[in-house]
TORKOL-4160 file (C-alpha; in steps of 0.2 Angstrom, whole numbers, padded with zeros to 4 digits, m for minus):
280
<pt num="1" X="0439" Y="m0001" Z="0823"/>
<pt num="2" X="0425" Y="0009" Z="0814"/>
<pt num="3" X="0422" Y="0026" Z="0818"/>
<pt num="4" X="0403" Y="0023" Z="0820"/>
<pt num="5" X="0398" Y="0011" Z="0834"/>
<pt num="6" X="0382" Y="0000" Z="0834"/>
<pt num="7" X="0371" Y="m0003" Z="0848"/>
<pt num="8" X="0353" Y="m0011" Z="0850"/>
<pt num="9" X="0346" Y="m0020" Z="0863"/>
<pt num="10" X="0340" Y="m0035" Z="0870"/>
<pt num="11" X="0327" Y="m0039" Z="0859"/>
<pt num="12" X="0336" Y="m0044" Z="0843"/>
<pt num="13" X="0339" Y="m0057" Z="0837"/>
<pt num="14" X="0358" Y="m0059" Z="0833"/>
<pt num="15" X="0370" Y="m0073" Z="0836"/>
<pt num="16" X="0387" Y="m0073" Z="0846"/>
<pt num="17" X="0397" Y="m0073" Z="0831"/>
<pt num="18" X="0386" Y="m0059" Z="0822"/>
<pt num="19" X="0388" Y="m0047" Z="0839"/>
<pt num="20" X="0408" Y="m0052" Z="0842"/>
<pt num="21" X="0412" Y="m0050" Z="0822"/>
<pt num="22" X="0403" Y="m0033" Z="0821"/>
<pt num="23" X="0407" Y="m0027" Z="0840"/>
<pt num="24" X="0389" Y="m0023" Z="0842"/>
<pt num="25" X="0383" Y="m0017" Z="0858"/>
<pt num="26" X="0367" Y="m0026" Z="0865"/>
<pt num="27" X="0358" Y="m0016" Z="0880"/>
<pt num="28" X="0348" Y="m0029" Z="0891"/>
<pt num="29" X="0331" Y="m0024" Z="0896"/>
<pt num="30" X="0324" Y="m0034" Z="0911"/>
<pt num="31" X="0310" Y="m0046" Z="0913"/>
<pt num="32" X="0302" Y="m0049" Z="0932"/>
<pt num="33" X="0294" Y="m0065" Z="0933"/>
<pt num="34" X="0283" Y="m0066" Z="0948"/>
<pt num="35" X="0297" Y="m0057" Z="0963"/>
<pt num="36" X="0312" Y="m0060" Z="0951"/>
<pt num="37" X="0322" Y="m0050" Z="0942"/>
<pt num="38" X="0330" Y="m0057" Z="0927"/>
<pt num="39" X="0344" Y="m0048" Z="0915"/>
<pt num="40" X="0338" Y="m0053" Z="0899"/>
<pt num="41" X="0351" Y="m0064" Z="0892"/>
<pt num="42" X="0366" Y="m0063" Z="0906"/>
<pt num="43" X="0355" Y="m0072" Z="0922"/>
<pt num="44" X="0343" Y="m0078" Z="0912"/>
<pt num="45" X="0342" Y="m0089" Z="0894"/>
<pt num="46" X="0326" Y="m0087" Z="0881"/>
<pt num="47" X="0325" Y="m0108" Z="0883"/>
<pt num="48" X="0323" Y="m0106" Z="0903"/>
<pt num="49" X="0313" Y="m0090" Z="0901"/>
<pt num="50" X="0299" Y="m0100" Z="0894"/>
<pt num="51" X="0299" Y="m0113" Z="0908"/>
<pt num="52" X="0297" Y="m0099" Z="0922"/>
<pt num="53" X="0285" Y="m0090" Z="0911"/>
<pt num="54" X="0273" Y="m0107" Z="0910"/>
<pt num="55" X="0276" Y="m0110" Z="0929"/>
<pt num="56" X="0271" Y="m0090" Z="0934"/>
<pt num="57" X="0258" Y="m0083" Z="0943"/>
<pt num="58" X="0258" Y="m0069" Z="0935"/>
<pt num="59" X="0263" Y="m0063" Z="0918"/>
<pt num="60" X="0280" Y="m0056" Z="0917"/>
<pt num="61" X="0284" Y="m0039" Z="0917"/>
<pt num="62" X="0299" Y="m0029" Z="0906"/>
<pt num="63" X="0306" Y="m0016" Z="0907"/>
<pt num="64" X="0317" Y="m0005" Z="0895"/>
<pt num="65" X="0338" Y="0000" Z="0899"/>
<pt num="66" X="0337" Y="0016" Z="0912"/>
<pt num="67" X="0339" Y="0032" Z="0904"/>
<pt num="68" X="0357" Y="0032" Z="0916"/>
<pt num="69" X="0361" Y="0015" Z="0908"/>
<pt num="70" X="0361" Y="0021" Z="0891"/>
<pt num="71" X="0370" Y="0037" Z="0895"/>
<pt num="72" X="0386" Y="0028" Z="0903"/>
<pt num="73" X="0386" Y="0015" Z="0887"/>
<pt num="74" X="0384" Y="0029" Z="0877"/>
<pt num="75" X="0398" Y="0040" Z="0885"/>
<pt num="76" X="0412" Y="0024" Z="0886"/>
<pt num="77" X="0410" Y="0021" Z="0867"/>
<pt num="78" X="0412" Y="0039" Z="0865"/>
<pt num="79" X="0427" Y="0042" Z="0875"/>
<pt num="80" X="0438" Y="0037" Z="0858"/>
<pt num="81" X="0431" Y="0051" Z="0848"/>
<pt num="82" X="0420" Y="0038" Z="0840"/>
<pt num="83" X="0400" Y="0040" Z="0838"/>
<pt num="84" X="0385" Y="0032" Z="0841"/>
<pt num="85" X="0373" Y="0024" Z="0832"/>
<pt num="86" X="0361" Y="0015" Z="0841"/>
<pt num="87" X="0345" Y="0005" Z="0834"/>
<pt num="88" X="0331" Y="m0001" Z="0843"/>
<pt num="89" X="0314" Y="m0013" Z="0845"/>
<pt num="90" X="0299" Y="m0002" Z="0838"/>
<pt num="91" X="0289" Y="0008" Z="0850"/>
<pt num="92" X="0274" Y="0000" Z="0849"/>
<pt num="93" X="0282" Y="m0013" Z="0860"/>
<pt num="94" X="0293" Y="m0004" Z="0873"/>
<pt num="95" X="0299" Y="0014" Z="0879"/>
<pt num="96" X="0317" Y="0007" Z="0876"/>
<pt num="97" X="0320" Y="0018" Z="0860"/>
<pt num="98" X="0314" Y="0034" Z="0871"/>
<pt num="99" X="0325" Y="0029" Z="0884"/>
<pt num="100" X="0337" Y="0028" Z="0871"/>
<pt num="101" X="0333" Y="0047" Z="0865"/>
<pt num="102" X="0333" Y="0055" Z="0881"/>
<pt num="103" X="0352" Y="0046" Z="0885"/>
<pt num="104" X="0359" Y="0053" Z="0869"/>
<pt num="105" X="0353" Y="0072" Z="0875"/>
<pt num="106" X="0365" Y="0069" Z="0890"/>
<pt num="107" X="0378" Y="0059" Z="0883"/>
<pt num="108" X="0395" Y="0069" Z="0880"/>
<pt num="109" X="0397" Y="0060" Z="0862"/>
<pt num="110" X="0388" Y="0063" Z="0849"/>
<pt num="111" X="0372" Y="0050" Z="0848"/>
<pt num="112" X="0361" Y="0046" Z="0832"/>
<pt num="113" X="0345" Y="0035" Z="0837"/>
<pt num="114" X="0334" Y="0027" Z="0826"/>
<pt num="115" X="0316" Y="0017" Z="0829"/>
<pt num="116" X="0318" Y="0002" Z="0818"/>
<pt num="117" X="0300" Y="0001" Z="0818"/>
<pt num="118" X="0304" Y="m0018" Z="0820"/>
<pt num="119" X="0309" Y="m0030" Z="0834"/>
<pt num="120" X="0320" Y="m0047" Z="0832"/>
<pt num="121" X="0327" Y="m0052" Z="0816"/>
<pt num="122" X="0319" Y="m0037" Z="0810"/>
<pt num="123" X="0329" Y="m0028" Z="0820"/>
<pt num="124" X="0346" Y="m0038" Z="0817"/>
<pt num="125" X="0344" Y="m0035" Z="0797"/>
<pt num="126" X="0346" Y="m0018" Z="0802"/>
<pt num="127" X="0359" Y="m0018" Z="0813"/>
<pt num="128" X="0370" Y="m0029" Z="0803"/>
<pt num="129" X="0369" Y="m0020" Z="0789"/>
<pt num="130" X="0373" Y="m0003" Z="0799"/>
<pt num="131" X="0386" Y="m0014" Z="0806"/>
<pt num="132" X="0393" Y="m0021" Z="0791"/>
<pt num="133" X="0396" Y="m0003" Z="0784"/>
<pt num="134" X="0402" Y="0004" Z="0801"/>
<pt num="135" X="0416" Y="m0007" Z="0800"/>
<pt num="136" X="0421" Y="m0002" Z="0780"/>
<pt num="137" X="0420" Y="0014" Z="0786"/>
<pt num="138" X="0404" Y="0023" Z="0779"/>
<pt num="139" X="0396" Y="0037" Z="0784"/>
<pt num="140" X="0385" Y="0039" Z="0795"/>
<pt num="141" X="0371" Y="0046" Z="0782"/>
<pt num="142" X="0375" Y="0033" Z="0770"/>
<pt num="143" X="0372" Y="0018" Z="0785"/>
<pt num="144" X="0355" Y="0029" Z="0789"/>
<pt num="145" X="0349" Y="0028" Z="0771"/>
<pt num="146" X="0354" Y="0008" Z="0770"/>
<pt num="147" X="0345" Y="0007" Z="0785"/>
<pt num="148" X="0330" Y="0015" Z="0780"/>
<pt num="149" X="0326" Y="0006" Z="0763"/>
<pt num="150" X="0330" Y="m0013" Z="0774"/>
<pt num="151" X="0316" Y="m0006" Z="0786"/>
<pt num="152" X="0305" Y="m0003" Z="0772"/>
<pt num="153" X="0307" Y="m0021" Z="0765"/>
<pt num="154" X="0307" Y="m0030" Z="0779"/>
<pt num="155" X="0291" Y="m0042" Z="0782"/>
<pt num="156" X="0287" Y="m0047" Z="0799"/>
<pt num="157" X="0272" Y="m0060" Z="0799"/>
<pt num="158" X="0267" Y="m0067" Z="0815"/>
<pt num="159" X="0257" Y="m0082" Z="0821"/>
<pt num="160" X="0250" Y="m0081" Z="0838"/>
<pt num="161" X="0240" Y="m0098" Z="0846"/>
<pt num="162" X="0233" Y="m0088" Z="0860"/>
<pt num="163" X="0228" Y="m0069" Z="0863"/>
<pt num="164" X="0229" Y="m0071" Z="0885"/>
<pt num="165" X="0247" Y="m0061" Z="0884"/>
<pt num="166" X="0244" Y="m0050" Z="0872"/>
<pt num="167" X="0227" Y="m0047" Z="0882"/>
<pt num="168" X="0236" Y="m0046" Z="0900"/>
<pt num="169" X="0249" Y="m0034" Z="0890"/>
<pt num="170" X="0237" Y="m0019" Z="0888"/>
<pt num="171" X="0244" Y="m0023" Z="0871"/>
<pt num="172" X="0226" Y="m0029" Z="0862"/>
<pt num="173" X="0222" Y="m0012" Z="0861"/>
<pt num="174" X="0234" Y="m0008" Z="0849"/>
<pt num="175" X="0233" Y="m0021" Z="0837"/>
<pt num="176" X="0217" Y="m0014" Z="0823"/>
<pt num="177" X="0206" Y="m0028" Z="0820"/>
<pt num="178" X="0206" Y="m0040" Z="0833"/>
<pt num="179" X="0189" Y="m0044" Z="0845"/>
<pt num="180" X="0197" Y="m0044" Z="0864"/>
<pt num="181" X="0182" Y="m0055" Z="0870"/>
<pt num="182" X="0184" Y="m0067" Z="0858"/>
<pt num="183" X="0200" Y="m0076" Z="0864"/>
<pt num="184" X="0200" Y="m0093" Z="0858"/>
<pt num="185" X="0206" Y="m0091" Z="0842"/>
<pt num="186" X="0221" Y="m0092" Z="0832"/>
<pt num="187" X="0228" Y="m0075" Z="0826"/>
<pt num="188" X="0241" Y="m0070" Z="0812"/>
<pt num="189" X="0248" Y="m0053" Z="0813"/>
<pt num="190" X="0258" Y="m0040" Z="0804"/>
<pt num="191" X="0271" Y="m0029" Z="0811"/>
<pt num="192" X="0272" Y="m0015" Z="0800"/>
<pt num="193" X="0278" Y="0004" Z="0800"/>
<pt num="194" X="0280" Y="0000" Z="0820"/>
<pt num="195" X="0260" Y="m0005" Z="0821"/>
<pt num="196" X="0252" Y="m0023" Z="0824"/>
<pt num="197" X="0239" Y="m0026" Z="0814"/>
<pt num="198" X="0229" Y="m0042" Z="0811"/>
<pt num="199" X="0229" Y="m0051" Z="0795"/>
<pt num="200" X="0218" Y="m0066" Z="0798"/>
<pt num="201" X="0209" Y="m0073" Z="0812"/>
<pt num="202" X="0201" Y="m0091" Z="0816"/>
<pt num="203" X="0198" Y="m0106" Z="0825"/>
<pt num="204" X="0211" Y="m0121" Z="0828"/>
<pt num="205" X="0229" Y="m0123" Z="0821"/>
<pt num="206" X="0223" Y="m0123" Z="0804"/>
<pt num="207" X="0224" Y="m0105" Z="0802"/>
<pt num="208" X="0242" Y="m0102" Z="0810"/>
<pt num="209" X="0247" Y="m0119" Z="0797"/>
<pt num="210" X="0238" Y="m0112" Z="0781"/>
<pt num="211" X="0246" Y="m0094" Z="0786"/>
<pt num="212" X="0264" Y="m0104" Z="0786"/>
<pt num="213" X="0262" Y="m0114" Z="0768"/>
<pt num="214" X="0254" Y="m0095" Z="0761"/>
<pt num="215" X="0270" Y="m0085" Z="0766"/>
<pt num="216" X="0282" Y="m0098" Z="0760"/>
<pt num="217" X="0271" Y="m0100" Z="0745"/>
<pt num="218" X="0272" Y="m0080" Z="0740"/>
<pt num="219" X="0289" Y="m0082" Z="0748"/>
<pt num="220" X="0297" Y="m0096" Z="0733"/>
<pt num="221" X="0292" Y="m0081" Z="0722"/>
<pt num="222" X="0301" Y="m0068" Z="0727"/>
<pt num="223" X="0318" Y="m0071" Z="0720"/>
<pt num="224" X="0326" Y="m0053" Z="0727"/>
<pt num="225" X="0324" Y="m0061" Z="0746"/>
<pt num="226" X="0338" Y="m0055" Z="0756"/>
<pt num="227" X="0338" Y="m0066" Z="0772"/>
<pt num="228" X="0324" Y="m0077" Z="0783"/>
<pt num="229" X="0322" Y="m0076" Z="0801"/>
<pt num="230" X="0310" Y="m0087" Z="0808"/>
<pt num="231" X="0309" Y="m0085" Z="0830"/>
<pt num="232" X="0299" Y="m0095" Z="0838"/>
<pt num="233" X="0293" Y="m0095" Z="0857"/>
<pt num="234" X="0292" Y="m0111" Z="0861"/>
<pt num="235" X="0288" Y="m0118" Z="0846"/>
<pt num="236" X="0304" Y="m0124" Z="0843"/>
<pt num="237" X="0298" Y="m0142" Z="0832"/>
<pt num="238" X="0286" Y="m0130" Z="0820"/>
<pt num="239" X="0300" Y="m0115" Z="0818"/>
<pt num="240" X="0312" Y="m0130" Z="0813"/>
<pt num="241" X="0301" Y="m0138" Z="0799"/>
<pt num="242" X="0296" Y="m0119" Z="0795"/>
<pt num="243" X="0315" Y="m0116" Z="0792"/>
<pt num="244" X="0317" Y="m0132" Z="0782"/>
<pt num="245" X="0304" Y="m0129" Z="0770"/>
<pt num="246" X="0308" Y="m0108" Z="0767"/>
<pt num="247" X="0327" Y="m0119" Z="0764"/>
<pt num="248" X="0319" Y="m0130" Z="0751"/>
<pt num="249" X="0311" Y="m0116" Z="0742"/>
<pt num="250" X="0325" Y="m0103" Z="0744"/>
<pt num="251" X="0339" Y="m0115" Z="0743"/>
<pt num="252" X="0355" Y="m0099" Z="0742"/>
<pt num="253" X="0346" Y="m0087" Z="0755"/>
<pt num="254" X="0352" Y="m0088" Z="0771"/>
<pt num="255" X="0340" Y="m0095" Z="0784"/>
<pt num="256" X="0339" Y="m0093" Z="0804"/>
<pt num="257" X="0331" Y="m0100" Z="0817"/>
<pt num="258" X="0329" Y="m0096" Z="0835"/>
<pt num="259" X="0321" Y="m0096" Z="0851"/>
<pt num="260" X="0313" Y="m0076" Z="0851"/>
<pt num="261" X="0317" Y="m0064" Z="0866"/>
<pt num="262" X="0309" Y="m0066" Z="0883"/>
<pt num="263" X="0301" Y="m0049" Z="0879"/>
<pt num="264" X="0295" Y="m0053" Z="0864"/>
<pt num="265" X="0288" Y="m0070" Z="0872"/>
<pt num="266" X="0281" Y="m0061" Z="0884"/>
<pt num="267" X="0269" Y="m0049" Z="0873"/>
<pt num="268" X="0267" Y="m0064" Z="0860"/>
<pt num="269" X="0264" Y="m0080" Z="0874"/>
<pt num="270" X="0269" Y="m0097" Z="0871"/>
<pt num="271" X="0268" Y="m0105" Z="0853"/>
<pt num="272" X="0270" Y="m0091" Z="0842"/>
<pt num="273" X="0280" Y="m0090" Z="0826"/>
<pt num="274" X="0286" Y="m0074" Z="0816"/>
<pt num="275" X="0293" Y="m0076" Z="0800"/>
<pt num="276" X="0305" Y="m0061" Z="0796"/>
<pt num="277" X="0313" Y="m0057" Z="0778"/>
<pt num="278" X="0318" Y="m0045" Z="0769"/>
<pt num="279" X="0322" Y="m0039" Z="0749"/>
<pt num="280" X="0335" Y="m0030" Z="0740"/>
């Protein structure tokens, strides 16, 4: 086992096999829908998290790991003599990597976190590669430079067919360039450096299918393309064909595509679709 152990949390986007080959650690945050309590991915699933969403009263609330939860993970992967690394979902979406900072201050091991300044696959492109070098045994400044330049070239464009969540959110606020009144449009946004900001903004599905054939577009041109994520909430029909077509254009780059975190969902709403990558 690698000297350096990986955790993140709930919000990236990682399969089962990535997690178990790696021996990543994923912290769950929790989601309250209406008077319930989920554990994101143990008591609840991201395909069931979309049906209680659309049948809520009320949008769903999330909440980051407690700062004690953090500290008791922190301190078991610890006990070994090993360290921790741990990587998490940008601040502009959730207090989780504070939680995080204030866990490593108690924990008895020693404890390096980092804002990945991203969220889902954005997130996983980091953690991987952290992972990956972990395991060949790197060091720790090594998998923090690696790490950084991934962030740095990682694209996340996002299509977003209604602003209502983002609105009820308190998250609107935050994202330069959109018009909170003006709700009935269709909105692509850019998470960069940790911010939202909006590239475009229109009426109709038009604008979310031009800002899909425009990314792959620029996309088949970049020949130094790494790996795709595409995460959809909902939109599990359009992120398929989406995946298809990057496929078609980027036939030997690795493609995924998955249902996004009820977290994620939550702020985003039903029928968005992020298209993640990044270069090397």
């Amino acid at each position: 086992m690698a000297n350096i152990k990986i955790v993140t949390d709930s919000s990236v986007q990682l399969t089962p096999e990535e997690i178990s080959k790696y021996h990543i650690t994923v912290v769950p945050l929790t989601i309250m829908i209406d008077n319930t309590v989920y554990i994101d991915g143990e008591t609840i699933t991201r395909e069931d998290f979309m049906d209680e969403m659309a049948a809520a009263h009320n949008l769903p609330k999330t909440s980051q790991p407690a700062i004690g939860t953090f500290t008791d993970v922190f301190d078991k992967l610890t006990a070994d003599g090993s360290q921790v690394l741990a990587i998490h979902m940008t601040e502009t979406l959730s207090g989780t990597v504070n939680s995080a900072r204030q866990a490593a201050q108690l924990a008895k091991g020693k404890v390096t976190v980092v804002d990945s300044l991203s969220t889902d696959r954005g997130l996983a492109f980091q953690v991987l590669a952290a992972a990956e070098m972990a395991e060949a045994g790197k060091d720790l400044q090594t998998i923090l430079d690696k790490i950084k330049q991934i962030r740095d070239n990682t694209t996340l464009v996002l299509g977003v067919t209604s602003l209502d969540n983002l609105v009820k959110g308190g998250r609107i606020s935050r994202v330069s360039g959109l018009i909170s009144s003006f709700l009935n449009i269709k909105v692509v946004l850019q998470l960069k450096d940790g911010e939202l900001s909006a590239l475009r903004k229109g009426r109709g599905m038009k604008t979310i299918n031009n800002f899909i054939t425009e990314t792959i577009s620029q996309m088949a041109k970049m020949p130094n393309i790494k790996s795709v994520g595409i995460s959809t909430a909902g939109a599990t029909e359009l992120g398929e064909d989406v995946g298809k077509r990057i496929a078609e254009v980027l036939p030997s780059v690795p493609v995924l595509v998955r249902p996004t975190d009820p977290v994620i969902a939550t702020h985003t709403g039903p029928g968005a679709l992020a298209i993640i990558y990044y270069v090397d």
